[in-house]
PyMOL Python script that loads the backbone (N, CA, C, O; Angstrom):
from pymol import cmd

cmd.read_pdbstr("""\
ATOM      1  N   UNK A   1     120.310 121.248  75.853  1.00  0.00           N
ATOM      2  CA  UNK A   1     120.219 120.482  77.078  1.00  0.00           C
ATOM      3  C   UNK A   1     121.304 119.419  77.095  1.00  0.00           C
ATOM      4  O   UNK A   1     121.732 118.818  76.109  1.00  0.00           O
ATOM      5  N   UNK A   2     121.649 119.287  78.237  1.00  0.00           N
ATOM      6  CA  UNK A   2     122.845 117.382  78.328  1.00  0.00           C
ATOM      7  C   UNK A   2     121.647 116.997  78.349  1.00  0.00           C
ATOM      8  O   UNK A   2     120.441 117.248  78.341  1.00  0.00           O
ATOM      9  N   UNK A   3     122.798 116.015  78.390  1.00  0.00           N
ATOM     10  CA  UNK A   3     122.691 114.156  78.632  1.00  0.00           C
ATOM     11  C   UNK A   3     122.111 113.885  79.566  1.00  0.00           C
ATOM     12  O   UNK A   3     121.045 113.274  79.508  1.00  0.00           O
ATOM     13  N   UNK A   4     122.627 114.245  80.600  1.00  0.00           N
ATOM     14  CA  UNK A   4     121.861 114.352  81.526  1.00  0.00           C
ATOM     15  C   UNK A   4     120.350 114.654  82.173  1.00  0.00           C
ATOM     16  O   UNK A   4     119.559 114.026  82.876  1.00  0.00           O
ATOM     17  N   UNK A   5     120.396 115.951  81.548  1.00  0.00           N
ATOM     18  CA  UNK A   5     118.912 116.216  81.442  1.00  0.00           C
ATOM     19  C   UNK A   5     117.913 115.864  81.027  1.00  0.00           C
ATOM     20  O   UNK A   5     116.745 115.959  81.402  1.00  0.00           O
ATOM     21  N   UNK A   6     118.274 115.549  80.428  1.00  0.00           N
ATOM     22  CA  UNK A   6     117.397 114.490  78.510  1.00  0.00           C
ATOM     23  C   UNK A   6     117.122 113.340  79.270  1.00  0.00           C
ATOM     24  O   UNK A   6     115.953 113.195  79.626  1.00  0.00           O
ATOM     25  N   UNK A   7     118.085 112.353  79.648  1.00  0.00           N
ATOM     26  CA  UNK A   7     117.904 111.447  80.666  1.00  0.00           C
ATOM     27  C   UNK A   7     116.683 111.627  82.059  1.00  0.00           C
ATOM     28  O   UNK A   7     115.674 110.950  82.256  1.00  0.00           O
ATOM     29  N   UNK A   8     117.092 112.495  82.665  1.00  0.00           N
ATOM     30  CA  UNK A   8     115.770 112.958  83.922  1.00  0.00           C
ATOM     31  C   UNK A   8     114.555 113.080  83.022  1.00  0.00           C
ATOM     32  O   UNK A   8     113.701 112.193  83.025  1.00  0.00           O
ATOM     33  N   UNK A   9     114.465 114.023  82.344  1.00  0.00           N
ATOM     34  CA  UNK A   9     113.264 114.168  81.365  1.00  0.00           C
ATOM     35  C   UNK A   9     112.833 113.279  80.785  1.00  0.00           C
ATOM     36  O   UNK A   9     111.724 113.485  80.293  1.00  0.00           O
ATOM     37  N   UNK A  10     113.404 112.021  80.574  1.00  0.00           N
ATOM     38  CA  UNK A  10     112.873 110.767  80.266  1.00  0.00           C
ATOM     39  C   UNK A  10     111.988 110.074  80.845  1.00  0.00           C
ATOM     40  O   UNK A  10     110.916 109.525  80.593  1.00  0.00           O
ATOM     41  N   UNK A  11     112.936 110.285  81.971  1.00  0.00           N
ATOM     42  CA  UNK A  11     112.844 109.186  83.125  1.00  0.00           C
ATOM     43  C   UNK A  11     111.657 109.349  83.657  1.00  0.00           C
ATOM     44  O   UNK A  11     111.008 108.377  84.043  1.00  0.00           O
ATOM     45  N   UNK A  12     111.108 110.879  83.774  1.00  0.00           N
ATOM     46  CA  UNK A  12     110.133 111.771  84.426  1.00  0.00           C
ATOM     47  C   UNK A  12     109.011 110.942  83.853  1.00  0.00           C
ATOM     48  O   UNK A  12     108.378 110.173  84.577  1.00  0.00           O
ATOM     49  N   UNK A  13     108.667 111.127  82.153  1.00  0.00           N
ATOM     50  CA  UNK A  13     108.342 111.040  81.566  1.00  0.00           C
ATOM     51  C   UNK A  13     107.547 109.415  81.203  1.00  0.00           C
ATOM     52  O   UNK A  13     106.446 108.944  80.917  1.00  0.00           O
ATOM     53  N   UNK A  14     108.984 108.999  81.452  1.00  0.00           N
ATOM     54  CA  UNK A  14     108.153 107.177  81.808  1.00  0.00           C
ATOM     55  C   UNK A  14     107.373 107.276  83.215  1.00  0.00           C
ATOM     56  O   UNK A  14     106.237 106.805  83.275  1.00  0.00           O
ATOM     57  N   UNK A  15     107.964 107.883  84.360  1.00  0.00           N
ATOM     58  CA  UNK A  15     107.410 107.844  85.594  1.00  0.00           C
ATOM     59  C   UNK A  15     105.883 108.112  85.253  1.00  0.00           C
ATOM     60  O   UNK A  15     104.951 107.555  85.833  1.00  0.00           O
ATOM     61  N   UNK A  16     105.747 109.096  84.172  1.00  0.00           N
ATOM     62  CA  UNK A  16     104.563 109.532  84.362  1.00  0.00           C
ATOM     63  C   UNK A  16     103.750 109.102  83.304  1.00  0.00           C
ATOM     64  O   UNK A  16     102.774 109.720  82.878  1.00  0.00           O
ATOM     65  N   UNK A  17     104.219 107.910  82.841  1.00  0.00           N
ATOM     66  CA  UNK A  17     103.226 107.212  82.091  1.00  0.00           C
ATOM     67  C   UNK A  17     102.607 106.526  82.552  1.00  0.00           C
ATOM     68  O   UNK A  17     101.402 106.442  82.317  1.00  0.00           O
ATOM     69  N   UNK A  18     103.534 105.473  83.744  1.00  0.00           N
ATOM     70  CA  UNK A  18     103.032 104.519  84.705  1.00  0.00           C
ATOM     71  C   UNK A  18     102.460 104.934  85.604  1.00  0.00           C
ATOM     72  O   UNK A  18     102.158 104.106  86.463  1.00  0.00           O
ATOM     73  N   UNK A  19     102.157 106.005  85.768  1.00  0.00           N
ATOM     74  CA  UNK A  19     101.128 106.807  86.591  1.00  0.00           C
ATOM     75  C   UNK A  19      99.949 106.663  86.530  1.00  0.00           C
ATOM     76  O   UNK A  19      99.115 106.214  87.316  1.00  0.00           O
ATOM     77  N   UNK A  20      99.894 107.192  85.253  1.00  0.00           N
ATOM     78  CA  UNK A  20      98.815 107.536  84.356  1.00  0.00           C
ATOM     79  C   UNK A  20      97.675 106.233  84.329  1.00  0.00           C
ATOM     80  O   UNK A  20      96.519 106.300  84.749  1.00  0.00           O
ATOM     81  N   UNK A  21      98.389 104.949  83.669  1.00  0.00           N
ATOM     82  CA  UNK A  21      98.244 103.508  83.511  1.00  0.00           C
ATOM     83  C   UNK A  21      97.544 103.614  84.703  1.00  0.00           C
ATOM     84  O   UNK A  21      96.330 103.782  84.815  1.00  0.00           O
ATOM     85  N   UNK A  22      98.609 103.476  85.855  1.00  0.00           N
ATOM     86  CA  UNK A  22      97.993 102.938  86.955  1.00  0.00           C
ATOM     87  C   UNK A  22      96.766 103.606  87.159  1.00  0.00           C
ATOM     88  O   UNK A  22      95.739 103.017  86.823  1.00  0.00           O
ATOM     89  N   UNK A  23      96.703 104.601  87.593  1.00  0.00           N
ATOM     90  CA  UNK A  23      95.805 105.537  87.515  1.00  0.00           C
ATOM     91  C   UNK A  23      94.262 104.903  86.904  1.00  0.00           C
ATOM     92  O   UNK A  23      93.318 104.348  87.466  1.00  0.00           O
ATOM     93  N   UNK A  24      94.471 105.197  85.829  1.00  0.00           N
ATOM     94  CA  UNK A  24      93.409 104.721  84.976  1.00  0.00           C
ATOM     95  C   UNK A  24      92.876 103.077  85.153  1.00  0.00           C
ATOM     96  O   UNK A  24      91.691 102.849  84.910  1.00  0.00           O
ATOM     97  N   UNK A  25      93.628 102.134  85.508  1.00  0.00           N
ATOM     98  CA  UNK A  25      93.288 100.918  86.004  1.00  0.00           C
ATOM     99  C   UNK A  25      92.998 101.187  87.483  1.00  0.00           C
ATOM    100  O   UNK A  25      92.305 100.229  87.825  1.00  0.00           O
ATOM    101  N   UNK A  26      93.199 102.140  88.731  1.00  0.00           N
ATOM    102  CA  UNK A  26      92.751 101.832  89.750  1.00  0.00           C
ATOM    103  C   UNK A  26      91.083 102.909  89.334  1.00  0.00           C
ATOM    104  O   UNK A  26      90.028 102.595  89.884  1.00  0.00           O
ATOM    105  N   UNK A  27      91.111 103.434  88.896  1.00  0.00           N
ATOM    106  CA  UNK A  27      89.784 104.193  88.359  1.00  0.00           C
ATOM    107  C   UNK A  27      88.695 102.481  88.003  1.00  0.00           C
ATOM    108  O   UNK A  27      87.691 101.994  88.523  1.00  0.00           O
ATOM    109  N   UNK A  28      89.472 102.142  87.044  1.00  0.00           N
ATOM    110  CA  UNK A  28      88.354 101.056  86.342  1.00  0.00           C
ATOM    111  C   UNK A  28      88.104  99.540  87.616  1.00  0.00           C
ATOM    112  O   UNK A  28      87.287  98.628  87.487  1.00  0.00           O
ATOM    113  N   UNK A  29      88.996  99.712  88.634  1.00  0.00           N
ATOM    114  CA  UNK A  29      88.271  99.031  89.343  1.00  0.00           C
ATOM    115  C   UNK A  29      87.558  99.359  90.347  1.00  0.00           C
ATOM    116  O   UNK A  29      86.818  98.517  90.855  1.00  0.00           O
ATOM    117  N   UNK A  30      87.634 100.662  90.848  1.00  0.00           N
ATOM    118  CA  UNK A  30      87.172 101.622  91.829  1.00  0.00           C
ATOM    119  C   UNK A  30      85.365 101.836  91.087  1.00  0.00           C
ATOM    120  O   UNK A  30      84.449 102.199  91.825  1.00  0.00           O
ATOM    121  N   UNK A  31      85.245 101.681  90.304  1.00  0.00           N
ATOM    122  CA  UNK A  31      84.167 101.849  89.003  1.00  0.00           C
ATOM    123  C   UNK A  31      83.399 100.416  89.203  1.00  0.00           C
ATOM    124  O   UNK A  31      82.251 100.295  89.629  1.00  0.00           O
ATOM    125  N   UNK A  32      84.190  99.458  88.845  1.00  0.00           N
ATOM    126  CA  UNK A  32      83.669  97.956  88.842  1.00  0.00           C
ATOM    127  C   UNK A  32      83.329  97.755  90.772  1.00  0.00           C
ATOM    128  O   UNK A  32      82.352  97.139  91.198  1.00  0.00           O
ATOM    129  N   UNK A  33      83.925  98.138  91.280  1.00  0.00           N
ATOM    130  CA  UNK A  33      83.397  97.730  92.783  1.00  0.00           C
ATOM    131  C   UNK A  33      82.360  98.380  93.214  1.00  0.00           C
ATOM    132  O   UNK A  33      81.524  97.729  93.841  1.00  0.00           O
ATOM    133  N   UNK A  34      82.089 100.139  92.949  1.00  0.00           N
ATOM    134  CA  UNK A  34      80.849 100.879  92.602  1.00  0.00           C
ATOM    135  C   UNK A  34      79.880  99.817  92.508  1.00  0.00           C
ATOM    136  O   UNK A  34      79.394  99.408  93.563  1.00  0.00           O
ATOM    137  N   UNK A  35      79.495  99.268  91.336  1.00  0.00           N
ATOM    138  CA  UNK A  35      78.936  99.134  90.459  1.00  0.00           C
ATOM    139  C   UNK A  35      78.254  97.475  91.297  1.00  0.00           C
ATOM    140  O   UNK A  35      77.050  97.263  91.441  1.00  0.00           O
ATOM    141  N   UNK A  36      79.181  96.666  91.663  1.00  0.00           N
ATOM    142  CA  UNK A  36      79.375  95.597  92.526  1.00  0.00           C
ATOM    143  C   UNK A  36      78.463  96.133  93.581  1.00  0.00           C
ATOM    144  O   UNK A  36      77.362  95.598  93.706  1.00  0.00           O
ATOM    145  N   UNK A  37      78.881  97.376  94.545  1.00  0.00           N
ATOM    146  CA  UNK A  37      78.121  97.224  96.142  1.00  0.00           C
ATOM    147  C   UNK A  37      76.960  97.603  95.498  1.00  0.00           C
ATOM    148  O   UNK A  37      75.996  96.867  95.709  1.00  0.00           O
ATOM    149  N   UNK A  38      76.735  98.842  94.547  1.00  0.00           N
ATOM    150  CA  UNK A  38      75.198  99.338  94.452  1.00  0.00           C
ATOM    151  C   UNK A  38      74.365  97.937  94.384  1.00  0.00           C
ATOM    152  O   UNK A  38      73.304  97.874  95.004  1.00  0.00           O
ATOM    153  N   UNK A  39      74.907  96.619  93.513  1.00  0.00           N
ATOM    154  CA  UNK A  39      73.864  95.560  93.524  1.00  0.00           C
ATOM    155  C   UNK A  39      73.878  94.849  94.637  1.00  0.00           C
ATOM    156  O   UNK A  39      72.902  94.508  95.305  1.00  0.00           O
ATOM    157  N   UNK A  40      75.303  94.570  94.884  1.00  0.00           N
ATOM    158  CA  UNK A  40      74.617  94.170  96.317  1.00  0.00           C
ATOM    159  C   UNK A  40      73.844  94.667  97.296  1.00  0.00           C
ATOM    160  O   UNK A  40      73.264  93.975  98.132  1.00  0.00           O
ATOM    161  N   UNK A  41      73.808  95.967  97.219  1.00  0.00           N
ATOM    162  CA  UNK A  41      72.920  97.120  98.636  1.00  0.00           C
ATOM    163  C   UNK A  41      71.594  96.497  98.119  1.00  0.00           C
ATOM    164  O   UNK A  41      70.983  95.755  98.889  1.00  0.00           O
ATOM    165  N   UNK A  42      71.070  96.752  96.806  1.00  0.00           N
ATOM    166  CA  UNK A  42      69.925  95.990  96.148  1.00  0.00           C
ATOM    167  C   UNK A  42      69.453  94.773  96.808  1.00  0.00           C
ATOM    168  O   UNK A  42      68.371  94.795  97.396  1.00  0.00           O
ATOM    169  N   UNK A  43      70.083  93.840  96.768  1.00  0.00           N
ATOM    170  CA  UNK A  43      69.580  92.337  96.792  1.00  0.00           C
ATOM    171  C   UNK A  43      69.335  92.544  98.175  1.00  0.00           C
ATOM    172  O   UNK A  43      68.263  92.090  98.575  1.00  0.00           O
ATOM    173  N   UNK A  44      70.282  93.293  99.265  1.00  0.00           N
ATOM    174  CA  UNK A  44      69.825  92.843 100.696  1.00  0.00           C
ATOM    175  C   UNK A  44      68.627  93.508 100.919  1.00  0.00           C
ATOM    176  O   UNK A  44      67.666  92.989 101.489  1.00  0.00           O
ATOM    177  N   UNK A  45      68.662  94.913 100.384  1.00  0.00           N
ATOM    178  CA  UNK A  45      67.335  95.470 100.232  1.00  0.00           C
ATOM    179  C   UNK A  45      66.213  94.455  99.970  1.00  0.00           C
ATOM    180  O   UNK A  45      65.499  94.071 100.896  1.00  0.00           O
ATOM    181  N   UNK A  46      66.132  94.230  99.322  1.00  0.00           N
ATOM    182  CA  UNK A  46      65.025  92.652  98.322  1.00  0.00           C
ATOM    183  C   UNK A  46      64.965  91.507  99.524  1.00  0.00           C
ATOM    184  O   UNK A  46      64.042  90.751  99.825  1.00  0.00           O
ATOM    185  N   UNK A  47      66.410  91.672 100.154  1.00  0.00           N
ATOM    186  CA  UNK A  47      65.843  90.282 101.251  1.00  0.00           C
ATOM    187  C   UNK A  47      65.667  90.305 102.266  1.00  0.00           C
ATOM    188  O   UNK A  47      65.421  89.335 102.983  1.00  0.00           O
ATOM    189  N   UNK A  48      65.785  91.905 102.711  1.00  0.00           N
ATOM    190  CA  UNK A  48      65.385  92.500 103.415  1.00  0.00           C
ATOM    191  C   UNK A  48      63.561  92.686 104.079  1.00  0.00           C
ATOM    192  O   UNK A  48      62.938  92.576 105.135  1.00  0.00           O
ATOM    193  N   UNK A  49      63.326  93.050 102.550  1.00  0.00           N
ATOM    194  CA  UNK A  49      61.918  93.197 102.435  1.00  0.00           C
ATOM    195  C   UNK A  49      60.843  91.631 102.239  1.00  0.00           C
ATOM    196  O   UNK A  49      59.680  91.315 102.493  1.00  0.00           O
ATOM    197  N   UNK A  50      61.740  91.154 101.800  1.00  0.00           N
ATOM    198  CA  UNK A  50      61.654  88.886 101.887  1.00  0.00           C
ATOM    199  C   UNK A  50      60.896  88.734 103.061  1.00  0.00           C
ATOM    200  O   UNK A  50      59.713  88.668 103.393  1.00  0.00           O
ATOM    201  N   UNK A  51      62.031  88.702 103.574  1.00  0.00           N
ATOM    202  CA  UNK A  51      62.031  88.429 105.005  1.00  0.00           C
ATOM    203  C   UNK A  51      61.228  89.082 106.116  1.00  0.00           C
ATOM    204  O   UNK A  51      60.932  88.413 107.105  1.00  0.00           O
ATOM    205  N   UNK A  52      60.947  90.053 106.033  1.00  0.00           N
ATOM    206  CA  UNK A  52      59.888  91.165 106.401  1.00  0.00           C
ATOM    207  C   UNK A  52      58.689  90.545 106.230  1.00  0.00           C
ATOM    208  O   UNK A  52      57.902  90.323 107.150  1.00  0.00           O
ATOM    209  N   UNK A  53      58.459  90.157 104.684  1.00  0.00           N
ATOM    210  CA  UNK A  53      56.807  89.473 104.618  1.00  0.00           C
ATOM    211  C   UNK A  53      56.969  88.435 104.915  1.00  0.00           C
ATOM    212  O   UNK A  53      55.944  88.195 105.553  1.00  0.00           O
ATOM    213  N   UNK A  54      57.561  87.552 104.923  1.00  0.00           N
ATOM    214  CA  UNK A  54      57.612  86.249 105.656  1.00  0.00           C
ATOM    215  C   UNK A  54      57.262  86.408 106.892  1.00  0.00           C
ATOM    216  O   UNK A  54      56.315  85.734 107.298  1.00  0.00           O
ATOM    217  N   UNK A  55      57.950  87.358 107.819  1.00  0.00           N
ATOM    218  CA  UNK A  55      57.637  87.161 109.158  1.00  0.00           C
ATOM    219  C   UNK A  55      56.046  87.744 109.533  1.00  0.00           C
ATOM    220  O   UNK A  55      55.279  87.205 110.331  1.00  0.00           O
ATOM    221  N   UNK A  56      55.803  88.850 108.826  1.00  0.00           N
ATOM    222  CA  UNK A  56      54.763  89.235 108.914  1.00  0.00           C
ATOM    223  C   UNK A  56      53.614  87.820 108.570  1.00  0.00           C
ATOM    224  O   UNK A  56      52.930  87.593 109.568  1.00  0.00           O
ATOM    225  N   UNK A  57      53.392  87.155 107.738  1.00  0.00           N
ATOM    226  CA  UNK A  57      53.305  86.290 107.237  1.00  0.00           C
ATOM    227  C   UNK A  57      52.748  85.038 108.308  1.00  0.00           C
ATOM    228  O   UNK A  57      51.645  84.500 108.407  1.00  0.00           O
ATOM    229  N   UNK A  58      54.005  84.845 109.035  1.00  0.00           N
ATOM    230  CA  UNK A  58      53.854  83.777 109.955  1.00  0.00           C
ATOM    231  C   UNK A  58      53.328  84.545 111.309  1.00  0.00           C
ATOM    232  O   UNK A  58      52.795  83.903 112.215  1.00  0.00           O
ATOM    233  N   UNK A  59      53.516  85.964 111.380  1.00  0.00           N
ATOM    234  CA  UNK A  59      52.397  85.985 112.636  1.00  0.00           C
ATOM    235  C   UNK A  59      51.034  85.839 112.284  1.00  0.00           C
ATOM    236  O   UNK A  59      50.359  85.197 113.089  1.00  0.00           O
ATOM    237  N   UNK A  60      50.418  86.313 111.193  1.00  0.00           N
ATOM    238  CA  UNK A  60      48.959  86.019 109.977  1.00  0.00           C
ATOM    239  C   UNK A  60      48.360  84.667 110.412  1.00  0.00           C
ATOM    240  O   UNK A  60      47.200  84.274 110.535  1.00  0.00           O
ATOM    241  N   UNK A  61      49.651  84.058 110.614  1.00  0.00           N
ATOM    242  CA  UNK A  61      48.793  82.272 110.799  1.00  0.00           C
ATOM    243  C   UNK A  61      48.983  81.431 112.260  1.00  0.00           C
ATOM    244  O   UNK A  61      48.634  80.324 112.671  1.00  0.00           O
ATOM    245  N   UNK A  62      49.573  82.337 112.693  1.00  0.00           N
ATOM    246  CA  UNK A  62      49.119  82.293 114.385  1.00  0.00           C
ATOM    247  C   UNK A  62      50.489  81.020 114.607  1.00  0.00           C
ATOM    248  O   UNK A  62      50.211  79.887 115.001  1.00  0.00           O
ATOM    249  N   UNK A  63      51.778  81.396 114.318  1.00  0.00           N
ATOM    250  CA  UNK A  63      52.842  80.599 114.560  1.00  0.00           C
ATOM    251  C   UNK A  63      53.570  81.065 115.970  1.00  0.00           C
ATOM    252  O   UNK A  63      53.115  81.940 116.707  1.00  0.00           O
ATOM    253  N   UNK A  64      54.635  80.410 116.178  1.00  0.00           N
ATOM    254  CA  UNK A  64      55.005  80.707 117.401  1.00  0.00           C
ATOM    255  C   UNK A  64      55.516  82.582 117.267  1.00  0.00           C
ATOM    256  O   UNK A  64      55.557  83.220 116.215  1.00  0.00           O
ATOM    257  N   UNK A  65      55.731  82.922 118.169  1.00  0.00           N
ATOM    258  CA  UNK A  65      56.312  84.632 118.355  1.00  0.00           C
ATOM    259  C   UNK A  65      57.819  84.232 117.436  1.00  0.00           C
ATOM    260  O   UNK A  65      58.447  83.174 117.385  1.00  0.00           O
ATOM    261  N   UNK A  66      58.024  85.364 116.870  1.00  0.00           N
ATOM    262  CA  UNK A  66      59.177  85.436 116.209  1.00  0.00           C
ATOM    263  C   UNK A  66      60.265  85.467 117.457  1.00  0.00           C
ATOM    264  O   UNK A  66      61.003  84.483 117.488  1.00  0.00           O
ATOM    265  N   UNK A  67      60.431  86.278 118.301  1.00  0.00           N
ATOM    266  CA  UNK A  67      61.098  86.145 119.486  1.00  0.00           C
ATOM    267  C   UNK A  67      61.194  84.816 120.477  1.00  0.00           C
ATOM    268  O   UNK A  67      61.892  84.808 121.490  1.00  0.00           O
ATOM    269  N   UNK A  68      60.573  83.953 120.135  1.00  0.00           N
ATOM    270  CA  UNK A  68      59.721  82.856 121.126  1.00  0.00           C
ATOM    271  C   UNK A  68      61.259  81.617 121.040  1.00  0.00           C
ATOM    272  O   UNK A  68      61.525  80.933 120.052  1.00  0.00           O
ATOM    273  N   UNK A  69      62.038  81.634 122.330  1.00  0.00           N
ATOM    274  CA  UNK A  69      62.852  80.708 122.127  1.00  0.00           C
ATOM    275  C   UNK A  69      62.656  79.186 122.111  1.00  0.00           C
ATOM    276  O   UNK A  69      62.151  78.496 122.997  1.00  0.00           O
ATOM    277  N   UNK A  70      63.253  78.726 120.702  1.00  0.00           N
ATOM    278  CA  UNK A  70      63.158  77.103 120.782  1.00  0.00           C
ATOM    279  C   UNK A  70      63.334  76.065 121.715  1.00  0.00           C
ATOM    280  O   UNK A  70      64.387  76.151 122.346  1.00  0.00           O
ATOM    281  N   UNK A  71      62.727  75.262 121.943  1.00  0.00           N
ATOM    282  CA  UNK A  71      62.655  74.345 122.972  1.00  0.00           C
ATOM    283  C   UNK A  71      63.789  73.805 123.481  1.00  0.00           C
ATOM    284  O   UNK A  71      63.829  73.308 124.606  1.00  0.00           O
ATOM    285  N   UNK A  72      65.284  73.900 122.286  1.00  0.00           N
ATOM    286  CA  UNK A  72      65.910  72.887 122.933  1.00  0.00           C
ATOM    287  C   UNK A  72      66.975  73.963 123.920  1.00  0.00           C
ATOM    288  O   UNK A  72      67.910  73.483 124.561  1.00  0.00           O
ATOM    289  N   UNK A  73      66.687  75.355 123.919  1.00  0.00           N
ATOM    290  CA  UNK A  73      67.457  76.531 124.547  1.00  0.00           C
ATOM    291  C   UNK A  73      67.305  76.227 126.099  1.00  0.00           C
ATOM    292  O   UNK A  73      67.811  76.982 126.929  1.00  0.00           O
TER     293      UNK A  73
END
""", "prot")
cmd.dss("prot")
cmd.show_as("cartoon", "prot")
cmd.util.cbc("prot")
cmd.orient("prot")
């Protein structure tokens, strides 16, 4: 082979290391953000369901309508 070639084949070669790298670091944050929404989907779930018995809650004790606009509207 040249010089030349040897050279491209290098070059290729680094190209495709930094690929790789990258690669593998956009994996590990693509992974970490996964990992991030599933808990967040969780918690709203949780305050979701909060908030649910709360309101349920305050119709139980005979409070104003959840819909019921405040006085100063």
């Amino acid at each position: 082979m040249s010089s030349d070639t040897d050279q491209a084949v290098a070059d290729l070669q680094t190209q495709l290391a930094f690929q790789e790298d990258t690669l593998a670091a956009l994996n590990d944050a693509v992974t970490t953000q996964q990992h991030a929404i599933l808990l967040l989907q969780e918690e709203v779930a949780l305050l979701k369901s909060r908030l649910r018995e709360q309101g349920e809650a305050l119709a139980q004790m005979g409070d104003a309508p959840a819909d019921e606009r405040p006085p100063h509207y």
